[in-house]
C-alpha positions as a printed Julia matrix, in Angstrom:
410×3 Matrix{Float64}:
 -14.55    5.51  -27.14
 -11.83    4.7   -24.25
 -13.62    4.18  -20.48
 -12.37    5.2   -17.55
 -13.65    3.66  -13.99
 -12.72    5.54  -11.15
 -13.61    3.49   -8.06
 -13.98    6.18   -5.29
 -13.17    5.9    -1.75
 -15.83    8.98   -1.45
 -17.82   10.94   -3.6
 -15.61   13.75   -4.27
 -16.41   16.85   -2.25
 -13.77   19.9    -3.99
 -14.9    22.41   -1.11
 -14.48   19.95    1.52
 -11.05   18.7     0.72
  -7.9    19.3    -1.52
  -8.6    15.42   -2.26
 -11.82   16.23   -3.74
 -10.51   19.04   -5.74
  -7.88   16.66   -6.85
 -10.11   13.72   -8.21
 -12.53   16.36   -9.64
  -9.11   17.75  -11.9
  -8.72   14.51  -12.93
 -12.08   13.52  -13.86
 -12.24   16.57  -16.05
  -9.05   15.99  -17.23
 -10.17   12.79  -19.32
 -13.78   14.35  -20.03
 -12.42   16.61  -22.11
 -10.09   14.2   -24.11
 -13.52   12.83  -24.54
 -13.25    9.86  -22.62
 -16.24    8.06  -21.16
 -15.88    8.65  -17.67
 -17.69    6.7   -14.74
 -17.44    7.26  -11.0
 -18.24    4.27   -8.81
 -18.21    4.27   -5.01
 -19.45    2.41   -2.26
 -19.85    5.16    0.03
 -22.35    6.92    1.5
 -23.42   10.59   -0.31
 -23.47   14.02    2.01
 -24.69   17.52    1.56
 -21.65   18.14   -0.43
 -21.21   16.33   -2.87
 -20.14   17.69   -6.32
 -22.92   16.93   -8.87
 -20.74   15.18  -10.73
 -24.09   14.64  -13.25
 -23.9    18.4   -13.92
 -20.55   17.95  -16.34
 -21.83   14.98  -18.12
 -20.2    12.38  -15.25
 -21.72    9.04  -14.98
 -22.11    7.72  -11.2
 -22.56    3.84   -9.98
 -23.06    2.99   -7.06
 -20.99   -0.47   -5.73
 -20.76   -2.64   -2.38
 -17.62   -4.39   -1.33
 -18.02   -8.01   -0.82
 -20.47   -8.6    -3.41
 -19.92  -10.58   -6.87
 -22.5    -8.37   -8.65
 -19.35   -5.85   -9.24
 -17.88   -8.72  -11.63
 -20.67   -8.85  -13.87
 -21.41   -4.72  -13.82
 -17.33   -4.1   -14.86
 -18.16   -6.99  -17.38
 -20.58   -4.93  -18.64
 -18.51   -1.75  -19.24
 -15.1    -3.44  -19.97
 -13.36   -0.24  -19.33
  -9.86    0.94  -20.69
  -8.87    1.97  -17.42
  -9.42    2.02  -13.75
  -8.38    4.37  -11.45
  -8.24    3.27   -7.61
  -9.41    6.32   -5.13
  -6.28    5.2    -2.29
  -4.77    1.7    -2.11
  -8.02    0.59    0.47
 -10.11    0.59   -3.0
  -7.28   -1.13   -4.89
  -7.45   -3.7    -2.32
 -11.22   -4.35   -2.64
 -11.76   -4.13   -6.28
  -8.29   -4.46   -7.87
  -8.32   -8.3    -8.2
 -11.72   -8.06   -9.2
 -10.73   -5.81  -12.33
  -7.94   -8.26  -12.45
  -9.83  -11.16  -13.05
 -12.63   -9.69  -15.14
 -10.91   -6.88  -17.18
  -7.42   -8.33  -17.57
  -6.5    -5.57  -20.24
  -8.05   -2.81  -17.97
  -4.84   -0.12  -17.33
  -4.73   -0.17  -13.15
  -3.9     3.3   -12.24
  -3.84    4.25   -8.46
  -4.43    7.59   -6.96
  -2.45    7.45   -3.45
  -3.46   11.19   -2.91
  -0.67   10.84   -0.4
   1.1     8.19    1.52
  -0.97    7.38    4.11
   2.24    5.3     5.89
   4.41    8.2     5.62
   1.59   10.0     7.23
   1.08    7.25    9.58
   4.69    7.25   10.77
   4.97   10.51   11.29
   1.68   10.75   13.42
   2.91    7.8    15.5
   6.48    9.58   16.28
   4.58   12.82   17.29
   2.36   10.86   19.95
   5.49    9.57   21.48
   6.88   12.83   21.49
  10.43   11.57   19.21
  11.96   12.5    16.03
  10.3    10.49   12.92
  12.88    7.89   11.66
  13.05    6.1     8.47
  12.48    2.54   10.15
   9.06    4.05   11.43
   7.95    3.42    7.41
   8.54   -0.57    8.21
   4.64   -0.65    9.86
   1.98   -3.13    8.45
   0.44   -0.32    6.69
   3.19    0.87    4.38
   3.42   -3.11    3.16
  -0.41   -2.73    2.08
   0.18    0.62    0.48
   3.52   -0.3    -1.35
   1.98   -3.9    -2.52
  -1.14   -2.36   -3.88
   1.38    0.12   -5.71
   3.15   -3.06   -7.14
   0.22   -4.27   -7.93
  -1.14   -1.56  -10.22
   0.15   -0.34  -13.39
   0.7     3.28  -12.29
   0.34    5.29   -9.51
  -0.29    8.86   -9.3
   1.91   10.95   -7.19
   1.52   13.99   -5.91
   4.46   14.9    -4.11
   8.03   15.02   -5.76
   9.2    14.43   -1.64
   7.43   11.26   -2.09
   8.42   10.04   -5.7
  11.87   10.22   -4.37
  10.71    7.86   -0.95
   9.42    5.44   -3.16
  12.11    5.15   -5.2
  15.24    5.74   -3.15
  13.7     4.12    0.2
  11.34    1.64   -0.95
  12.98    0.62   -4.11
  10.46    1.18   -6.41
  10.88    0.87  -10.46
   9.96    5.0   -11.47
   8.48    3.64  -14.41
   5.21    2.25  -12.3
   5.52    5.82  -10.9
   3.99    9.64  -12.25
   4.64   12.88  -10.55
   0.8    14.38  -10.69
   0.63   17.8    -8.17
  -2.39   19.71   -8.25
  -3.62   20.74  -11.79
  -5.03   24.51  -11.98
  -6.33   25.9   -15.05
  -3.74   29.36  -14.44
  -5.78   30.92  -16.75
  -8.22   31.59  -14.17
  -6.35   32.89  -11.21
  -6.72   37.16  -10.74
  -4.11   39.17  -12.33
  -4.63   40.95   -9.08
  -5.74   40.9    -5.98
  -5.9    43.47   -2.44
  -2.3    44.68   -0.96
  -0.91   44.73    2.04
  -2.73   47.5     3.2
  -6.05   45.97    2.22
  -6.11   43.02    4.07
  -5.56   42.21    7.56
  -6.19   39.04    9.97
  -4.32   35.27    9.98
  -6.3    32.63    8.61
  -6.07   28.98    8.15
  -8.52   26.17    6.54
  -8.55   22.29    6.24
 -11.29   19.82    6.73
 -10.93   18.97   10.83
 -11.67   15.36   10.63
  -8.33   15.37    9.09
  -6.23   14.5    11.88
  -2.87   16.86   10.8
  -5.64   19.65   10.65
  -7.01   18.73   14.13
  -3.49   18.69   15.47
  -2.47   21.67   13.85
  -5.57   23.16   15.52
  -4.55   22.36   18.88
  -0.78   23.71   17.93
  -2.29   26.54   17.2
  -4.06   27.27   20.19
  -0.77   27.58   21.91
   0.98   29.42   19.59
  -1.57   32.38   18.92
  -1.12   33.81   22.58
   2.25   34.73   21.57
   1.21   36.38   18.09
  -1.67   38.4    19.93
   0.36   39.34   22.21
   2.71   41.51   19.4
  -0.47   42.23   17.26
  -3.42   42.74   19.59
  -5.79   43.76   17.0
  -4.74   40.92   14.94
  -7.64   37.34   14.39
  -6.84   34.06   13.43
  -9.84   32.79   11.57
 -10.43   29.55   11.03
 -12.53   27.4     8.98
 -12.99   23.99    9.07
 -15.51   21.53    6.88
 -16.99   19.31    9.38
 -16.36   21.21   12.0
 -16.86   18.86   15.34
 -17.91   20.29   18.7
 -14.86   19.93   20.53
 -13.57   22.36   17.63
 -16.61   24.87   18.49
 -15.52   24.47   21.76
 -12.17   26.29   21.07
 -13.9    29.85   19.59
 -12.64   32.16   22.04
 -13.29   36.34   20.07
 -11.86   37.57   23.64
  -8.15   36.76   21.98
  -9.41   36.77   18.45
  -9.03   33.16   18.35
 -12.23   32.35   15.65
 -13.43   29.2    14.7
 -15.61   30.24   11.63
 -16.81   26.71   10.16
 -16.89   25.71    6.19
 -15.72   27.8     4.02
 -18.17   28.34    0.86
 -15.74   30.82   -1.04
 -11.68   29.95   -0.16
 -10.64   32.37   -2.7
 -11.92   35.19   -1.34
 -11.96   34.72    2.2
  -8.05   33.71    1.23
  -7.28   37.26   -0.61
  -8.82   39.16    2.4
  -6.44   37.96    4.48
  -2.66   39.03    4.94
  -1.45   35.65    6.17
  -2.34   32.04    5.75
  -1.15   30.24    9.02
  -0.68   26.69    9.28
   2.02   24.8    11.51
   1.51   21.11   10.56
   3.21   18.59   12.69
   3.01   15.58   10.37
   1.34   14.55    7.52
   2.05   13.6     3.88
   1.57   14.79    0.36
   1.03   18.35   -0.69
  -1.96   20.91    1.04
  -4.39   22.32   -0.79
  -4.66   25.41    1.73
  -1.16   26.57    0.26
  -2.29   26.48   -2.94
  -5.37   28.46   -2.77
  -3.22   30.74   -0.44
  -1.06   30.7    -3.53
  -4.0    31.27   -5.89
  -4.76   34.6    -4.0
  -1.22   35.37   -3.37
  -1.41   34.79    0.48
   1.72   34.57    1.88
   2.03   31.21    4.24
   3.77   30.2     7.43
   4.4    26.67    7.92
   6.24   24.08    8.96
   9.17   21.9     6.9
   6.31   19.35    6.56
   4.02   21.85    5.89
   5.97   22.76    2.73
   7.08   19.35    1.85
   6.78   18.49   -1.6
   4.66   21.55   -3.19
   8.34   24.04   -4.24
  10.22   21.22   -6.75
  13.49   23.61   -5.75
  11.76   26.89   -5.85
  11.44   29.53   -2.89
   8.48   28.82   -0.4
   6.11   31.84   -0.85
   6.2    32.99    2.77
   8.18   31.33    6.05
   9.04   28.03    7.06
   9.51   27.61   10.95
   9.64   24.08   13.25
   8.56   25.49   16.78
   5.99   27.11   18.31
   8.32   30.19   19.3
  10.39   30.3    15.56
   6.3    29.93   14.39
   5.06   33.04   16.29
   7.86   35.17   15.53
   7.56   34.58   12.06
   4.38   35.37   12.23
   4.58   38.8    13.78
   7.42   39.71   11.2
   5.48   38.53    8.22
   2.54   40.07    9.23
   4.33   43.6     9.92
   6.71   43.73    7.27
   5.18   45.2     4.53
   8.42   44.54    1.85
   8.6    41.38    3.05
   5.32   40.33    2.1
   5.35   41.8    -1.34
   8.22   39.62   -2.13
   6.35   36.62   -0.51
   3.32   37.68   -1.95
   5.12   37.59   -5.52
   6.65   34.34   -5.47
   3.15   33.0    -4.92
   2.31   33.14   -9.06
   5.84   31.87   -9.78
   5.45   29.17   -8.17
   1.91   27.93   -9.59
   3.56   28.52  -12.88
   6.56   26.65  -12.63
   4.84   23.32  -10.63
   0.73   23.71  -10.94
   0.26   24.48  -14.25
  -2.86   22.29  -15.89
  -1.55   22.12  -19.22
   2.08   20.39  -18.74
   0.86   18.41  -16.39
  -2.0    16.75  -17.82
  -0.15   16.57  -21.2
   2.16   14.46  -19.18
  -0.18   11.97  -17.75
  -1.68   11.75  -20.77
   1.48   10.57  -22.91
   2.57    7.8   -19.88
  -1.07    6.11  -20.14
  -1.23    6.02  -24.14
   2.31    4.93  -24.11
   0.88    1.99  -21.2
  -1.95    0.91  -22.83
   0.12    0.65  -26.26
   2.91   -1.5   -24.57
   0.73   -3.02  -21.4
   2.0    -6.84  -21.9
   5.78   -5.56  -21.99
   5.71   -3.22  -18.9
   3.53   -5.89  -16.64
   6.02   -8.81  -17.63
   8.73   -5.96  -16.31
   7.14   -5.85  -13.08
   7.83   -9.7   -11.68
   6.99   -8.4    -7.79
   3.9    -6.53   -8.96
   2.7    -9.98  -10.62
   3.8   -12.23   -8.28
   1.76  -10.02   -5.38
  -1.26  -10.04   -7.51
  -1.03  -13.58   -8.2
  -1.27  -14.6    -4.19
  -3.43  -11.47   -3.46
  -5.89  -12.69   -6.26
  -5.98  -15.91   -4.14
  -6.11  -14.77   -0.54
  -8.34  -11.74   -0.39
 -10.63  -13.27   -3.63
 -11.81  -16.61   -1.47
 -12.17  -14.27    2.21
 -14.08  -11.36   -0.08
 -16.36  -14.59   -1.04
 -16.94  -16.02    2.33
 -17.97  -12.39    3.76
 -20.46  -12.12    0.81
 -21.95  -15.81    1.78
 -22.16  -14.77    5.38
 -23.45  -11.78    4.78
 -25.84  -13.47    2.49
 -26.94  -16.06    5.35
 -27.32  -12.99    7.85
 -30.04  -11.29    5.05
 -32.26  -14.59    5.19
């Protein structure tokens, strides 16, 4: 039986986070080509974790810094490992390295946290993003630890195209992997135009594009109310902070309404999913479930990035806080309008999200890896040549931490 390791940055949490959801799609993904799959992490658990026991999912759970990791992945001598973001690749990955040589290296990025990161940085100084903003310490991490692995999952076709046009990247260490939904069990229908009413938006607010797009937001809706007085923005937040709470105001229908236990159908109950992100990366997981209950959205250009491959954004794309609120207000009002927004919502989780192609996909690029593993590593020189000094370098600091640490237990 084939093994897969996924070394977690969290436990995943699929109501929490699209990130969650994500890792939980791919966990399933290998369970039922009835690989053994094992989830290792060296973080803490919460209230919300998914019981990852209840589908037959074996957990571990791992400290950074400490040898006994060798002799546990020893042990297990998986076919794979699958890096949770490149911070996990950089603790563990020279460790599977140097105990698993034949282990496939496969890195979930989720998204580019330096694209993110660059983008966030040209906000705070109030400029346009440019492309030399990607030249920061942290894109060199994320884009070695990308060499360094076998492949890397990608989950935005904006961002297959960075890496390879921008950052020069060979696409064959590179796989296109969006969100996988099982269409099978999305409604065939779900309440008109008439039948729903309200703005809503959701993301996990220790996310800092959320938290900004909060804040965005509570300039914006003033305008919207303003044109729709009976109109509510509600929205819900996992880990909802207190200077969030702070912000519930019902006198303008501005509503901060905390976790969200069932996205789907507080989704289909509203008429419009609102959410002007300012930067960030990858692809949002609040448009798809929009999508899922054919919710029209009204975002941004970033907002959108990545999740059409070419097709029509199911709802309205706007870059200021005025174009924002009047697209609002005509969305929300225009009854034909929405119906043809509402409609492209299936079309487009046909054409990009469905499980099926996608999976069968990833599936055919790791049997074709592991069959030919020698010829495509000896074709990466840069990816070998990084893990031959990175091997070296973070191996002999990881040890000294784990003798101090040692000396400090005494």
């Amino acid at each position: 039986m084939r093994t897969l390791l996924i070394i977690g940055y969290v436990w995943p949490e699929p109501k929490s986070s699209a990130a969650g959801s994500h890792m939980l799609s791919i966990i399933r993904l290998f369970k039922r080509e009835s690989w053994r799959v094992i989830f290792a992490t060296p973080a803490q658990k919460t209230d919300f974790n998914f019981d990852l026991a209840s589908e037959q999912i074996e957990t571990q759970e791992i400290e950074i810094n400490d040898s006994g990791f060798d002799d546990y992945i020893k042990r297990i001598q998986p076919t794979a490992v699958l890096f949770d973001r490149f911070m996990m690749e950089e603790q563990f990955g020279w460790r599977v390295a140097e105990s698993c040589p034949d282990a496939l290296r496969i890195l979930d990025t989720e998204d580019l946290q330096c694209l993110r990161g660059a983008r966030q940085t040209a906000l705070k100084e109030n400029r346009d993003f440019s492309w030399s903003d990607l030249n920061s310490d942290l894109a060199k991490r994320e884009i070695a630890s990308i060499y360094r692995c076998d492949l890397s999952l990608i989950i935005s076709d904006f961002e297959m195209s960075l890496l390879t046009e921008h950052f020069k990247i060979d696409p064959a260490l590179l796989t296109h992997i969006p969100f996988m939904l099982d269409l099978k069990k999305i409604p065939l229908e779900s309440p008109s135009f008439s039948e729903r009413q309200h703005f809503v938006t959701i993301g996990n607010l220790r996310h800092a594009p959320n938290w900004d797009s909060l804040l965005y937001l509570q300039k914006i809706w003033p305008s919207i109310r303003k044109q729709l007085p009976n109109a509510e923005l509600h929205i819900y937040g996992s880990y909802t902070p207190p200077k969030a709470t702070a912000l519930n105001n019902p006198k303008i229908g501005f509503m901060i309404k905390d976790r969200a236990d069932d996205v789907r159908q507080i989704m289909q109950k509203a008429r419009v999913c609102l959410s002007p992100l300012r930067f960030g990366a990858g692809i949002k997981g609040k448009f798809v479930d929009a999508m899922q209950s054919r919710t029209p959205s009204i975002t941004t250009d970033i907002g959108a990035e990545g999740m059409t491959v070419g097709n029509p954004w199911p709802g309205l794309i706007a870059n200021t806080a005025e174009a924002i609120a009047e697209q609002a207000v005509v969305l929300y009002q225009d009854e034909k309008l929405w119906a043809e927004k509402s409609n492209q919502c299936e079309r487009l989780l046909r054409m990009v999200y469905d499980r099926e192609n996608i999976s069968k996909d990833l599936l055919i690029k790791v049997d074709f890896l592991l069959n030919n593993i020698g010829q495509h590593r000896a074709n990466n020189f840069t990816g070998s040549m990084l893990n031959h000094h990175t091997v070296r370098s973070t191996k002999y600091m990881s040890k000294w931490i784990e003798e101090k640490n040692k000396g400090l237990n005494i």
